[in-house]
N, C-alpha and C positions, 0 to 999 in steps of 0.2 A: 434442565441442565443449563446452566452458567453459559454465554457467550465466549469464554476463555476456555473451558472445557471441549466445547463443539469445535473452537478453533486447532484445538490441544490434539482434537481425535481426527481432524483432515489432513494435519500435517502427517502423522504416525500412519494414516490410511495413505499417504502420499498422497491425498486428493488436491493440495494446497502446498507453494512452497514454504520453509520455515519464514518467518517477519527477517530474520537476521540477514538471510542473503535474498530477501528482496531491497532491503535501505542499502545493502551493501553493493548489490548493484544500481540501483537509484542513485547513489552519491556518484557514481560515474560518469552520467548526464545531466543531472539536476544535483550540487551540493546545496546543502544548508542545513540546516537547524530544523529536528521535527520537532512537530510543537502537536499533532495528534493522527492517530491511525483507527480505523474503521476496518473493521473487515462486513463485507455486506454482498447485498444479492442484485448484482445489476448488470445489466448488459446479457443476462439470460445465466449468468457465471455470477463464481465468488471472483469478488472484488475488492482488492486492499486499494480503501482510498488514504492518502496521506498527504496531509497539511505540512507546508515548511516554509521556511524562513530564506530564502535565499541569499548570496554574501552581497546583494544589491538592495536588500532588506523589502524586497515584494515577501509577500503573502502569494502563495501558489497550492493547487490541488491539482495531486499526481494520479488517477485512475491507473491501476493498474490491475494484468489478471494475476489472479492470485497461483494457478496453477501452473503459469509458465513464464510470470513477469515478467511479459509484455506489456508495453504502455499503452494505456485505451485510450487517455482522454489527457492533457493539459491545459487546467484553466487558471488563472490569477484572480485572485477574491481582491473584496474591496475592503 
């Protein structure tokens, strides 16, 4: 099964929030520009990692969980 189907079926399963009102509250605290999203198996949880562009133009990675988008981790790439 496709990666977008498995994500398609935890949202519907409510296991995961939708992507929409995770960036939607991410642009809360962190704006900018997404430039890519993961959704992945870390921290022992799904995990939406999301790359973005911030209006001071860093490069930043947002870990967040994916079932309660809450923030896990904030790091700045190079």
């Amino acid at each position: 099964m496709p990666d977008y189907e498995l994500a398609l079926d935890a949202v519907q399963d409510g296991e995961i929030l939708p992507l929409a009102d995770i960036l939607a509250e991410l642009n809360k605290t962190h704006p900018g520009e997404v430039v890519e999203v993961e959704l992945e198996y870390d921290f022992g949880r799904r995990v939406y990692e999301i790359e973005l562009i911030t209006p001071e133009g860093l490069l930043i990675e947002v870990d967040l969980d994916a079932a309660t988008g809450k923030i896990l981790e904030v790091e700045e790439d190079d």
